[in-house]
Backbone bond lengths (Angstrom), bond angles and torsions (degrees), N, CA, C in turn:
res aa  C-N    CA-C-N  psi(-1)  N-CA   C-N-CA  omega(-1)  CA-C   N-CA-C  phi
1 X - - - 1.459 - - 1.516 110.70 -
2 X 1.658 111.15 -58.57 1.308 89.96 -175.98 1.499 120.15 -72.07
3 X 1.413 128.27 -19.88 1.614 108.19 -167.21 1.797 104.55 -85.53
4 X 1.284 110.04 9.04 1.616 101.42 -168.46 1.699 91.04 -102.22
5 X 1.450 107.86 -29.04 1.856 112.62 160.21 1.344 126.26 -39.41
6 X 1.695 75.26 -68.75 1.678 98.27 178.13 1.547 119.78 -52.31
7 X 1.462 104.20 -33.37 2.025 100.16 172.95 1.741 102.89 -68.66
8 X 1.184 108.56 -63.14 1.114 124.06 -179.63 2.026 127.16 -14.73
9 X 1.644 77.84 -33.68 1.675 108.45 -166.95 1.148 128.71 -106.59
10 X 1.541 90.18 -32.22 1.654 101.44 -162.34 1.591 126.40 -67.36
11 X 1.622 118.77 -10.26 1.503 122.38 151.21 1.740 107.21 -73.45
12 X 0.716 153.65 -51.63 1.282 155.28 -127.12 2.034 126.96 -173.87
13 X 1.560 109.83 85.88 1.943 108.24 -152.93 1.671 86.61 -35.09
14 X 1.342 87.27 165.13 1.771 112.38 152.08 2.010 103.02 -46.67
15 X 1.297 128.69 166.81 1.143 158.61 111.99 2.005 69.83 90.07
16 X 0.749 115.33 65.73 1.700 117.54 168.74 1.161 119.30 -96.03
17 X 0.650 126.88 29.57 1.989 127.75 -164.75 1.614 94.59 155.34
18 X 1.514 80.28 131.01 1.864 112.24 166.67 1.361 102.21 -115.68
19 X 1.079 123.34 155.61 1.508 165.52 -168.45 1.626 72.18 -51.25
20 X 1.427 94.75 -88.80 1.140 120.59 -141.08 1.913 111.11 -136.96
21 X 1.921 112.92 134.44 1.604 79.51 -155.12 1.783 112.86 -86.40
22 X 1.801 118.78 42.99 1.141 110.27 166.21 1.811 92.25 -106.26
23 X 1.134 102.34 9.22 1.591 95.92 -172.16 1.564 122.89 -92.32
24 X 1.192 153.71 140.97 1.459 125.98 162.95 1.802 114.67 -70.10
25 X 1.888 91.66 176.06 1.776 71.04 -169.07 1.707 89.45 -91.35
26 X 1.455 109.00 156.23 1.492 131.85 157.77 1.067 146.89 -67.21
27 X 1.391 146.62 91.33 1.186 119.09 -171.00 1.359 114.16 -135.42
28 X 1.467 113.84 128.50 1.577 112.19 -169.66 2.101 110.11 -89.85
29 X 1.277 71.75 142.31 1.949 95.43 -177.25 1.524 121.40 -113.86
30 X 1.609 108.92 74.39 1.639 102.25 -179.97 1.446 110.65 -109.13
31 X 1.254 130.59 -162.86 1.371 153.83 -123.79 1.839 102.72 169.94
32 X 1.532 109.04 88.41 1.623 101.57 155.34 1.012 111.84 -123.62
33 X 1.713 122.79 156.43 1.504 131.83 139.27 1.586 108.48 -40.23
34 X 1.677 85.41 154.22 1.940 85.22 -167.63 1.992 93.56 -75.11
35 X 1.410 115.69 1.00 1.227 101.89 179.37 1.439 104.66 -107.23
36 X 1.189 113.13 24.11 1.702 119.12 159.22 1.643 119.63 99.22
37 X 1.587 105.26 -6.18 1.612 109.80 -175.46 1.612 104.44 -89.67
38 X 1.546 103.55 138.71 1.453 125.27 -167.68 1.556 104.51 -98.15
39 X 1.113 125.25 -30.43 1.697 124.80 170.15 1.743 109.71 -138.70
40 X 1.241 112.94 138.32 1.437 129.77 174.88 1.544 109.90 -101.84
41 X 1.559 115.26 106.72 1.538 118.35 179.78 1.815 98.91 82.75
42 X 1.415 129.56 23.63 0.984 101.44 169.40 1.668 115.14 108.62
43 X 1.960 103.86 -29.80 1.469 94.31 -173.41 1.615 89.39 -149.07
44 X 1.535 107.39 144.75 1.593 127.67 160.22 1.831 105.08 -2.52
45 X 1.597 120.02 -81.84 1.157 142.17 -147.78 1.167 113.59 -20.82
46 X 1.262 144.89 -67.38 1.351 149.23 -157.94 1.485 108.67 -79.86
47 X 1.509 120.15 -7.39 1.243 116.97 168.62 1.391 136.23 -106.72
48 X 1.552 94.96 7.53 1.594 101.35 -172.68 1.462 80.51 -109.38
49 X 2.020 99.37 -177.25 1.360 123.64 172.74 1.407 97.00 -142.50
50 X 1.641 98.32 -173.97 1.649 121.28 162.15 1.347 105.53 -33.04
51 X 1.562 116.07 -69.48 1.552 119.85 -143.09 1.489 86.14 -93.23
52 X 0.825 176.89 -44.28 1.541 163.25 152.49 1.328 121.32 -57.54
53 X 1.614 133.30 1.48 1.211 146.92 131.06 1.430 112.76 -45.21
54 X 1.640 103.74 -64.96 1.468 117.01 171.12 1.529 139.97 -44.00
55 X 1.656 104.64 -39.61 1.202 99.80 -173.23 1.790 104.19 -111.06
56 X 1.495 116.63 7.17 1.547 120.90 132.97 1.288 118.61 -57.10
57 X 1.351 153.44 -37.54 0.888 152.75 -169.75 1.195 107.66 -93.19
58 X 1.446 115.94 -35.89 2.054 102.39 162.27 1.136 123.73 -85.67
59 X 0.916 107.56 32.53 1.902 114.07 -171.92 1.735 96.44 -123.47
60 X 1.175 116.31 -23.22 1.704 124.91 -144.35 1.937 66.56 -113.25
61 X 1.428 126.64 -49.32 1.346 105.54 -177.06 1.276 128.48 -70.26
62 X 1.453 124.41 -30.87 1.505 149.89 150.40 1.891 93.63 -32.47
63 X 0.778 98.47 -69.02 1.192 102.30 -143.19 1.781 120.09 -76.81
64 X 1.278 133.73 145.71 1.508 118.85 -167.02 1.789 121.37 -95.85
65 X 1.328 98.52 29.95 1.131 113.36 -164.59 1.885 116.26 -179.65
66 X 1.319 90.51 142.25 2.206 93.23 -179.36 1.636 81.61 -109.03
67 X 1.221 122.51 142.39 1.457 137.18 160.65 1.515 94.44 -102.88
68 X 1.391 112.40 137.75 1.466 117.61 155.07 1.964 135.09 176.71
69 X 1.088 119.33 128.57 1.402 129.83 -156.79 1.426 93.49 -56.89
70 X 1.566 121.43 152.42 1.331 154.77 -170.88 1.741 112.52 -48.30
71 X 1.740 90.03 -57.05 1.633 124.46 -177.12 1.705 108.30 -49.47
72 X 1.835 95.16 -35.44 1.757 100.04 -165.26 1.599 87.23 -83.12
73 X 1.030 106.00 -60.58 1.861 111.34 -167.64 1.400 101.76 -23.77
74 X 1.642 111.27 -67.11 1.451 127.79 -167.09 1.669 100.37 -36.60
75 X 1.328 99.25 -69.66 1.552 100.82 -163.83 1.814 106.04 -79.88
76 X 0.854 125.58 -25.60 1.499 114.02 156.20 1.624 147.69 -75.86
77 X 1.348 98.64 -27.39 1.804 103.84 159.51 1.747 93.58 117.91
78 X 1.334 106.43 -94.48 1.799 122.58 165.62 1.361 79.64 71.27
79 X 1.647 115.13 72.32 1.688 124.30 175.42 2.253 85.66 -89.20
80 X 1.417 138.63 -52.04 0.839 139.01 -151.16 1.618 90.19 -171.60
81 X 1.605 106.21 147.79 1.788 133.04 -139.88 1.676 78.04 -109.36
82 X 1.190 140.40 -74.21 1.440 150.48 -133.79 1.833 113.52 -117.54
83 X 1.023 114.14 117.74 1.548 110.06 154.79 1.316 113.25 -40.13
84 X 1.392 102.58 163.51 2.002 113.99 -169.34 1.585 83.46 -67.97
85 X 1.055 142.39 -62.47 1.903 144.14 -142.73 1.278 88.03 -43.33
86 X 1.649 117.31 -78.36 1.755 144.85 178.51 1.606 102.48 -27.85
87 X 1.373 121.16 -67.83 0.777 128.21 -179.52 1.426 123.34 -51.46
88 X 1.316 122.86 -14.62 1.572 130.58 -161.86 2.116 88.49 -115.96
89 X 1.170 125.73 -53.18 1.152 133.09 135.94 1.355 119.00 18.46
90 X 1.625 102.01 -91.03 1.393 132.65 -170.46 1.275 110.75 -62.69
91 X 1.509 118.56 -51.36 1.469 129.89 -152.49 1.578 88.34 -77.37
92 X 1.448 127.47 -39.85 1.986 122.26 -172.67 1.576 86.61 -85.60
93 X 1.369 154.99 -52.84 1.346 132.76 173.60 1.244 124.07 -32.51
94 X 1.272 117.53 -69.59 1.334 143.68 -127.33 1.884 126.01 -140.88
95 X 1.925 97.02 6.46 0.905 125.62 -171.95 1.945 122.89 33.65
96 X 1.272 110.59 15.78 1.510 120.46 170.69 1.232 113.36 -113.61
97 X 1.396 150.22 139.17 1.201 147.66 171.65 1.746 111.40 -79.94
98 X 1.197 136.13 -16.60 1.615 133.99 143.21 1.330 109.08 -160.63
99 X 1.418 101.20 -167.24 1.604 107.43 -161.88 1.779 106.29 -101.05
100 X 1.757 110.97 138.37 1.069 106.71 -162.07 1.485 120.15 -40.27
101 X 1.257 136.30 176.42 1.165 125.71 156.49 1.661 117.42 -114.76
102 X 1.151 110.63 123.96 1.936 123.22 -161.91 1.512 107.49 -97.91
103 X 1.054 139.00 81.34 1.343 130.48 163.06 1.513 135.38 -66.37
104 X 1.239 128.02 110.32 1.377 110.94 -178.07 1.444 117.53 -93.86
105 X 1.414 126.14 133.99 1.229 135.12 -160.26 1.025 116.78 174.64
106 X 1.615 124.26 120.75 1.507 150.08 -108.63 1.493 87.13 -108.86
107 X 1.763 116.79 -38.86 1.188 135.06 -162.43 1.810 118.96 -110.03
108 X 1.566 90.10 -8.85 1.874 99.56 -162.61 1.454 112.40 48.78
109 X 1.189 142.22 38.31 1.489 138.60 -165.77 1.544 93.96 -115.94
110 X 1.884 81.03 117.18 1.526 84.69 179.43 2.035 82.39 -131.05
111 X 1.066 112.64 167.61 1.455 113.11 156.36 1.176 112.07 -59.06
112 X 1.530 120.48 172.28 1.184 132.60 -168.99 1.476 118.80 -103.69
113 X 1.478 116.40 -15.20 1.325 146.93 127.24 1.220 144.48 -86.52
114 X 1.448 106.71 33.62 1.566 130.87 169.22 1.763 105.71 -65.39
115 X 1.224 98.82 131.28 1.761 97.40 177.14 1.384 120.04 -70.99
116 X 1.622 104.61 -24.62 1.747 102.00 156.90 1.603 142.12 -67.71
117 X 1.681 93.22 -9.42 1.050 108.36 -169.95 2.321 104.35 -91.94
118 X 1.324 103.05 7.72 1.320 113.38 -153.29 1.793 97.17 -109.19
119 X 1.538 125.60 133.95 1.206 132.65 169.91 1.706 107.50 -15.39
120 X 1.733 99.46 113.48 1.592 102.43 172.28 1.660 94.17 -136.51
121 X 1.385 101.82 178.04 1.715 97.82 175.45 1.513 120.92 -96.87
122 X 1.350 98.21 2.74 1.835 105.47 161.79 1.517 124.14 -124.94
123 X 1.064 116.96 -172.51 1.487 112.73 -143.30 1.340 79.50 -112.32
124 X 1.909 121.32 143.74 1.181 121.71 150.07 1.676 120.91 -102.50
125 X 1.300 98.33 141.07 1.789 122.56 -162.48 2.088 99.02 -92.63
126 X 0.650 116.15 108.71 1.285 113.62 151.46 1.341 114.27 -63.06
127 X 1.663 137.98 134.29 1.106 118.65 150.93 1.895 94.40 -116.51
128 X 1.511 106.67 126.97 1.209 125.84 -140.14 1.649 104.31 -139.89
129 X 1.345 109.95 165.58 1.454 132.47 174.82 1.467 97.85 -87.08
130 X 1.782 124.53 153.67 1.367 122.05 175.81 1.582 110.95 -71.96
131 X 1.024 130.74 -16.76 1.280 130.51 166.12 1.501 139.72 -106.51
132 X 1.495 94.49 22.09 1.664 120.55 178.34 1.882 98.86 -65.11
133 X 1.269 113.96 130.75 1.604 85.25 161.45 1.807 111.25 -125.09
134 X 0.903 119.86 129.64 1.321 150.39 -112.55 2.230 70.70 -99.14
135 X 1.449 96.40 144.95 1.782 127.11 179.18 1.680 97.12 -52.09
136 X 1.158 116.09 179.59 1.465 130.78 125.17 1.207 143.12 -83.85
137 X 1.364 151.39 126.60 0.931 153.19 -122.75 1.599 141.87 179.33
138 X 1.501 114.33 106.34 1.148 106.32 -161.04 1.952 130.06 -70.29
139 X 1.146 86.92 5.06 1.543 102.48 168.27 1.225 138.16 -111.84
140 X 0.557 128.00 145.27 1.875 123.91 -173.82 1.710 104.28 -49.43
141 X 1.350 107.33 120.50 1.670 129.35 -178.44 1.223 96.72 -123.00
142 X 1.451 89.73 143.95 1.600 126.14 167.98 1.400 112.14 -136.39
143 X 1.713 106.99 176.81 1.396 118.11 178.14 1.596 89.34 -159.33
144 X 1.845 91.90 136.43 1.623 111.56 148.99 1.633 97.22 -117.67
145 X 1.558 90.30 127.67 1.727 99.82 173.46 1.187 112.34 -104.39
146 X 1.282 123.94 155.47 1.111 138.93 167.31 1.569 122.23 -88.56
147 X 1.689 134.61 107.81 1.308 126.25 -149.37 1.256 108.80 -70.96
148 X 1.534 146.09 -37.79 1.071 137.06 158.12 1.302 142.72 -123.75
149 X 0.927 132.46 103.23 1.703 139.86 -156.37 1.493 105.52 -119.56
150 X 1.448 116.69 111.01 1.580 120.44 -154.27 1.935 78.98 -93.78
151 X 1.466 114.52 147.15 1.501 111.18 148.99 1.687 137.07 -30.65
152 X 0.834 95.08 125.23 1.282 118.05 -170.14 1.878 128.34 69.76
153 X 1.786 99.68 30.31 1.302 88.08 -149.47 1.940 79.96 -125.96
154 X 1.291 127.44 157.64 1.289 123.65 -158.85 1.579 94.15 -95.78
155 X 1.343 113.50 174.82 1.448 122.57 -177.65 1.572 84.37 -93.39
156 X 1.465 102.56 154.95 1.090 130.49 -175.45 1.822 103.35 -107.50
157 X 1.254 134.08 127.35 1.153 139.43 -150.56 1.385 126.83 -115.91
158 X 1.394 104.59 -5.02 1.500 113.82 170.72 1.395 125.26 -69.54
159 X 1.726 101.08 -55.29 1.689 104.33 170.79 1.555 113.78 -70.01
160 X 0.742 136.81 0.95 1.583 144.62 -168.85 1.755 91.14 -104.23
161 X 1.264 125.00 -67.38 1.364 146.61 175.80 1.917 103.70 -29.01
162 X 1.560 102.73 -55.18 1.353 133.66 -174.15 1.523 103.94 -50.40
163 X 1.028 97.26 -56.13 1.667 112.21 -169.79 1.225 120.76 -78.90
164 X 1.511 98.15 -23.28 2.025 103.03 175.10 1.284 103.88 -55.32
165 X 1.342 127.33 -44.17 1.265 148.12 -120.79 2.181 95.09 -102.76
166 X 1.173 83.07 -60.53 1.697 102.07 -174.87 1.430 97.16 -73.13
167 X 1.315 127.68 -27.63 1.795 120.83 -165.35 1.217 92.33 -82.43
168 X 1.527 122.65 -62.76 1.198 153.29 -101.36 1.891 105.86 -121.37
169 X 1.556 89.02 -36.70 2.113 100.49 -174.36 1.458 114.97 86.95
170 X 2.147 114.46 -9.88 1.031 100.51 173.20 1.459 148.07 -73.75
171 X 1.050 118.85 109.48 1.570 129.33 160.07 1.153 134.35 -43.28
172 X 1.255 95.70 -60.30 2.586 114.91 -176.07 1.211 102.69 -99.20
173 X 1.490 125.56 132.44 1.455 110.26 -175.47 1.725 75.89 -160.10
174 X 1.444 112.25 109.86 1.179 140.55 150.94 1.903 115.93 -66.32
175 X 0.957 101.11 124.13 1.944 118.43 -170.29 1.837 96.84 -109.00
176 X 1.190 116.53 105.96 1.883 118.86 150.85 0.999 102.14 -97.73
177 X 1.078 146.83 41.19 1.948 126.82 140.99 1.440 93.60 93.14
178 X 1.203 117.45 -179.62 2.157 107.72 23.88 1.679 105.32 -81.41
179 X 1.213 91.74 -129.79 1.724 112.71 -167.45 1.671 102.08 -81.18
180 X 0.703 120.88 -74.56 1.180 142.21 -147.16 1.978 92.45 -77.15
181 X 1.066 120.20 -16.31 1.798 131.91 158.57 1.425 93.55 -68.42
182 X 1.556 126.29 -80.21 1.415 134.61 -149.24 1.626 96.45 -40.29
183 X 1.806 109.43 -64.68 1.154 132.94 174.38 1.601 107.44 -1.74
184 X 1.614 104.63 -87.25 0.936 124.74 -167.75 1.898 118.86 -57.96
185 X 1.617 106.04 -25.49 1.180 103.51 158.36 1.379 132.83 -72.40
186 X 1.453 107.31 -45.10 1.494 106.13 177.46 1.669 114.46 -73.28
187 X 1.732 115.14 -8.04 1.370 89.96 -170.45 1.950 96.77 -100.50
188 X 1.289 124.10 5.97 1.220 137.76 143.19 1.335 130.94 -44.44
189 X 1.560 115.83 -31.08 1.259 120.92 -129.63 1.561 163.78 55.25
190 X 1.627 104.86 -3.58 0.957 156.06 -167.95 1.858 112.55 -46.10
191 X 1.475 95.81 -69.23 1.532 119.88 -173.37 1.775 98.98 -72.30
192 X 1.262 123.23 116.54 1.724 127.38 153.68 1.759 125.19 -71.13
193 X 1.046 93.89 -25.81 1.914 85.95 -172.66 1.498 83.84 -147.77
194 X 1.684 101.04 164.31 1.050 107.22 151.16 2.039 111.52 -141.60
195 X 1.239 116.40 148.20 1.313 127.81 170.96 1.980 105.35 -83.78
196 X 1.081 115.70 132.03 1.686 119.04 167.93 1.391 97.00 -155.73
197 X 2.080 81.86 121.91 1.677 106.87 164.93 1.012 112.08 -103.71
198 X 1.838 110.55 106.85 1.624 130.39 169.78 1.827 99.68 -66.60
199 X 1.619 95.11 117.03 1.674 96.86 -176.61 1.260 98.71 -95.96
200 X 1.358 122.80 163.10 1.446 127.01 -168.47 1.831 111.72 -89.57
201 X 1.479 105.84 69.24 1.128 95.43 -160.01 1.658 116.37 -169.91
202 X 1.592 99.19 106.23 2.061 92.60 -170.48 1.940 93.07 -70.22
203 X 1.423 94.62 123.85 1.744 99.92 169.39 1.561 105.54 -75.95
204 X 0.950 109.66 -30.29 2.152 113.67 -163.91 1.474 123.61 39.42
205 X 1.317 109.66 42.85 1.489 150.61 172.72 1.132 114.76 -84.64
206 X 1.223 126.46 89.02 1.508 126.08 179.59 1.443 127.61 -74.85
207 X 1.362 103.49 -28.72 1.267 139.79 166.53 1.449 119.32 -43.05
208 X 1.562 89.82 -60.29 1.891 94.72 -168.21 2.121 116.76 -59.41
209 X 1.243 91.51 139.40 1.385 98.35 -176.97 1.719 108.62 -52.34
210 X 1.315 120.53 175.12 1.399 115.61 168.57 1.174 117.48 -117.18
211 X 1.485 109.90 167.37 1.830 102.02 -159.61 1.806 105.27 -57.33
212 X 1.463 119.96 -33.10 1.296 106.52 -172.33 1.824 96.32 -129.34
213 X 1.013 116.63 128.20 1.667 128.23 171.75 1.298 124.38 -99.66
214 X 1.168 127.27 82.03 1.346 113.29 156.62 1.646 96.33 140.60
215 X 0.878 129.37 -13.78 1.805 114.59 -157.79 1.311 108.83 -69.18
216 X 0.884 144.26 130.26 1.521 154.99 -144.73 1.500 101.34 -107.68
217 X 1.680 122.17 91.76 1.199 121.31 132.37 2.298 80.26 139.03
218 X 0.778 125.00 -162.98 1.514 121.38 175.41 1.521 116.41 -111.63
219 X 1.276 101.86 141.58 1.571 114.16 -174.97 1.687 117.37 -116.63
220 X 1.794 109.38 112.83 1.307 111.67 -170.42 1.486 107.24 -82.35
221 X 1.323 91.27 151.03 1.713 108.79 -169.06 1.794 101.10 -125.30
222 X 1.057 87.85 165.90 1.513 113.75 -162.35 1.887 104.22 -120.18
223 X 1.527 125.75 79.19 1.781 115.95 164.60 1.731 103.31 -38.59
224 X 1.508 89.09 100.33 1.706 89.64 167.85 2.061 113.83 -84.81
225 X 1.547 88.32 -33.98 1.447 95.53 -178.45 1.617 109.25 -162.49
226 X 1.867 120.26 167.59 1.157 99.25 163.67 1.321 92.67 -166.93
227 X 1.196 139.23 -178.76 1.216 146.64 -129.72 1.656 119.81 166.65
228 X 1.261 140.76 154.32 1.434 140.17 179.24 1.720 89.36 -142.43
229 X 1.321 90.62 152.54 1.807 132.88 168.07 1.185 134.57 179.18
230 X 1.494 104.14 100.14 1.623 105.39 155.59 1.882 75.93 90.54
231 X 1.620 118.22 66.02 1.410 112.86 179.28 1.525 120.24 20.96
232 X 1.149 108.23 40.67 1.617 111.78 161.06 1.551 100.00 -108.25
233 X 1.541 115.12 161.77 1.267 130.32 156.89 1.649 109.19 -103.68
234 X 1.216 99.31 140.52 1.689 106.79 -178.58 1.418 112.30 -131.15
235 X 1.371 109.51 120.10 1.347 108.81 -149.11 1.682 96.10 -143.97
236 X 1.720 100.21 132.37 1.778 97.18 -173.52 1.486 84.32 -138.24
237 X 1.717 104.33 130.65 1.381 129.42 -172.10 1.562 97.65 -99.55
238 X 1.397 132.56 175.87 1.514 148.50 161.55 1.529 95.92 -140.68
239 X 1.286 109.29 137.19 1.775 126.17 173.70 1.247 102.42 -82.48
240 X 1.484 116.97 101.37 1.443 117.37 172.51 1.824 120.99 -46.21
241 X 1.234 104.99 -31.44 1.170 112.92 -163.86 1.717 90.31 -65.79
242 X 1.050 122.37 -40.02 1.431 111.69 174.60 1.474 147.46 -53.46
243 X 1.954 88.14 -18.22 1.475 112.98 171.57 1.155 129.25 -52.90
């Protein structure tokens, strides 16, 4: 874990640049087939490994916050961010045992037996519509709302973003998707870097969403760094536009 970090890093830390300085910095964390699919059957699993297991989990420890869309939660679980070690780690560093977990969701609709919704040692954030009304939940819940969100129209993520930051103290805020999350960050401006683990592996999934959906027109990137393990490609972009 650490020396595939440590390449990863070693020009330039993780979360080095914010947008903007009421903003925290961004940094997106995906997983594709080299033929571009982000989940097989619906979920992550078959495309990750060890060493891209690993350096999700030091990024999610780095970092003061998990960003992530409703759709991923659902089909991924995100019961708890960190192994006990990390977690024991963090809490004598950094006096928190992991980094909040931020959901964005227009509706807050999670099941009622959602594993995120179940005793963790950080607080989950809705970032939400003003008239979302927020699950039950055995962990400490919150909400940043957004004051007006007409039907059918997406939350807008900056002032919401703004406030994590100023309410909240967050700085590092790691983004897993899905697509249609990234989207909305990069076509904001929002997101500074991104991390992508090319898995060794044609999915032939036509189906699966793509790491970024929708951003209207092309966005130049910057090879900040890259790295291989265990036939993965490890690859960390910078958003020129941020330059």
């Amino acid at each position: 874990m650490s020396e595939l970090f440590e390449q990863l890093t070693a020009g330039r830390p993780a979360f080095a640049r914010p947008a903007a300085g009421d903003l925290p910095a961004i940094a997106v964390n995906m997983v594709t087939s080299v033929d571009g699919a982000t989940t097989l059957d619906g979920r992550v699993g078959r495309l990750t490994g060890p060493a891209d297991q690993l350096l999700l989990r030091r990024l999610r420890e780095e970092a003061d916050a998990v960003l992530v869309g409703a759709a991923t939660v659902r089909a991924e679980g995100y019961s708890t961010l960190l192994r006990p070690d990390a977690r024991e780690r963090r809490l004598r560093e950094r006096g928190c045992a992991e980094p909040l977990l931020c959901i964005v969701s227009r509706e807050a609709t999670l099941a009622t037996d959602a594993p995120a919704l179940r005793a963790a040692p950080s607080a989950l954030i809705f970032l939400t519509s003003e008239d979302a009304v927020l699950p039950p939940a055995e962990r400490e819940l919150l909400a940043i709302r957004a004051p007006v969100v007409l039907p059918g129209e997406s939350i807008a993520l900056r002032p919401l973003l703004v406030r994590l930051r100023a309410e909240h103290g967050v700085e590092r805020v790691v983004c897993e998707g899905g697509g249609t999350l990234n989207a909305a960050l990069l076509a904001e401006g929002l997101a500074g870097e991104l991390f992508v683990a090319v898995s060794p592996l044609i999915a032939r999934e036509a189906g699966s969403p793509p790491l970024v959906a929708g951003v209207a027109g092309p966005l130049e990137l910057e090879l900040i760094a890259h790295a291989t393990a265990d036939d993965f490609a490890f690859l960390r972009y910078g958003v020129r536009s941020l330059d």
